[in-house]
C-alpha positions in Angstrom: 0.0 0.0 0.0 2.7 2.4 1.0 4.8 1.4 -2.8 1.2 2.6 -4.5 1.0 5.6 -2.3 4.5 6.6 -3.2 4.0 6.3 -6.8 0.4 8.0 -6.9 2.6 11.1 -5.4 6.0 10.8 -7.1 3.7 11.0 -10.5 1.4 13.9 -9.2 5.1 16.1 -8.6 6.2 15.1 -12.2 3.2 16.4 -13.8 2.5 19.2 -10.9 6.3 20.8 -11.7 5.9 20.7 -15.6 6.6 23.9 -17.2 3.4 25.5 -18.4 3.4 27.6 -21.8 3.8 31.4 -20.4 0.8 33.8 -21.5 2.0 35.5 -24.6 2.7 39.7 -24.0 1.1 42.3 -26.2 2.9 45.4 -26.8 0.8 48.5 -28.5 1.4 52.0 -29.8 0.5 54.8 -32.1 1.6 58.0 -34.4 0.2 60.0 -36.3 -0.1 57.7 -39.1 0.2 54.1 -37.7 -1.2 51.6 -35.6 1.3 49.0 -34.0 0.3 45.5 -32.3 2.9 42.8 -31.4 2.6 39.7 -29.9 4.9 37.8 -28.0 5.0 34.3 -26.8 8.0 34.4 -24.4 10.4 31.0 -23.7 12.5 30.2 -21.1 15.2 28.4 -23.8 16.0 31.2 -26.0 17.4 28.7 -28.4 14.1 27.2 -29.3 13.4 30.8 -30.8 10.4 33.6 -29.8 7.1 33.8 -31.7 6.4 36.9 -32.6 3.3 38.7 -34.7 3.3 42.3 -35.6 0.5 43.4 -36.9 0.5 47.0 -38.6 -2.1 49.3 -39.8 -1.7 52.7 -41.5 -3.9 55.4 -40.0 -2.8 58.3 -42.1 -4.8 60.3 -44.1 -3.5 59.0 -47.4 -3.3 55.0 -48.1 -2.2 54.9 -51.6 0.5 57.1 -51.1 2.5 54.8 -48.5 3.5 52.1 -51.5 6.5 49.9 -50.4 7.7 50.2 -46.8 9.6 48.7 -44.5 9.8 47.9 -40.4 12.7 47.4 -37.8 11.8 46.1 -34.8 14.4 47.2 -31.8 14.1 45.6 -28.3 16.3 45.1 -25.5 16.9 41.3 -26.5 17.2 41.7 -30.7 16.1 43.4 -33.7 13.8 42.3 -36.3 12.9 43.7 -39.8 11.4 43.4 -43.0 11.8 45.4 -46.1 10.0 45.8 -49.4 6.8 45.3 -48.1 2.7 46.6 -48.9 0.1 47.1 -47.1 -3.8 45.1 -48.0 -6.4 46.7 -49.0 -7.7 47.5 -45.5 -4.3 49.6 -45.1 -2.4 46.4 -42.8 0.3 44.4 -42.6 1.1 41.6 -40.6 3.8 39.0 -40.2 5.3 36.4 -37.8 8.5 35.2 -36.7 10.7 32.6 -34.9 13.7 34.6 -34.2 16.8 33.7 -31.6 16.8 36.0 -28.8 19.6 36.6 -26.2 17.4 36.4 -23.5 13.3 36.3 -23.0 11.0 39.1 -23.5 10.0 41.1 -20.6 7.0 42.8 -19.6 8.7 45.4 -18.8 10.5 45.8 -21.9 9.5 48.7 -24.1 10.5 48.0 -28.5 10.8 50.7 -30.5 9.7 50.3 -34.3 11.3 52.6 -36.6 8.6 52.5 -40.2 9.8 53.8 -43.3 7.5 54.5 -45.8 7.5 57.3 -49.3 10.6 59.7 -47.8 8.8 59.3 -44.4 10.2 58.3 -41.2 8.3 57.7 -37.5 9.6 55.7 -34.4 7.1 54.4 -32.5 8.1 53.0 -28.6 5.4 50.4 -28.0 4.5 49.5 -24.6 2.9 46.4 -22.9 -0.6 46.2 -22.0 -1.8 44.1 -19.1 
């Protein structure tokens, strides 16, 4: 009886003390022409990559007149970017990622996105909501 009662609670502890998928971060922000939204699933083992989404949407006053663009993502852990890129119909963008950090993604961390668009600049700091 003891032998069962030993293995009933050695296997509750294995499964109690498994790491559980963390609750992905959101940071936000805004300009005067754009809309930012990423989304961050943060991991422990920075070498199995980070998940990430941005998701972009031009607010300006002029749709057509943004054409190609490109993105760079700055954070205290890594920079990401694409280039050569258009907006839908509905004036958005959105992509994802898988990219090697050099260590997880904080709440507390604050990216900056630097948007490049028709001999236009902004930088955007984005900020987590909770």
């Amino acid at each position: 009886m003891k032998k069962i009662f030993f293995i009933i609670f050695a296997l509750f502890l294995m499964f109690g003390c498994q790491a559980k998928d963390k609750e992905p971060l959101v940071f936000t922000g805004k300009s005067e022409n754009w809309t930012v939204k990423e989304i961050v699933t943060p991991r422990s083992d920075k070498n199995k990559g980070e998940p990430k989404t941005i998701k972009l949407t031009y607010t300006g006053k002029d749709m057509k007149s943004v054409g190609e663009f490109s993105f760079k993502l700055e954070a205290p852990n890594g920079q990401w970017g694409v280039s050569i890129i258009e907006l839908d119909k509905e004036g958005k963008f959105k992509d994802s990622t898988n990219g090697i950090v050099s260590r997880e993604t904080l709440k507390s961390d604050k990216p900056t996105i630097i948007l490049k668009w028709n001999g236009q600049s902004e930088e955007i700091v984005l900020k987590n909501i909770e």
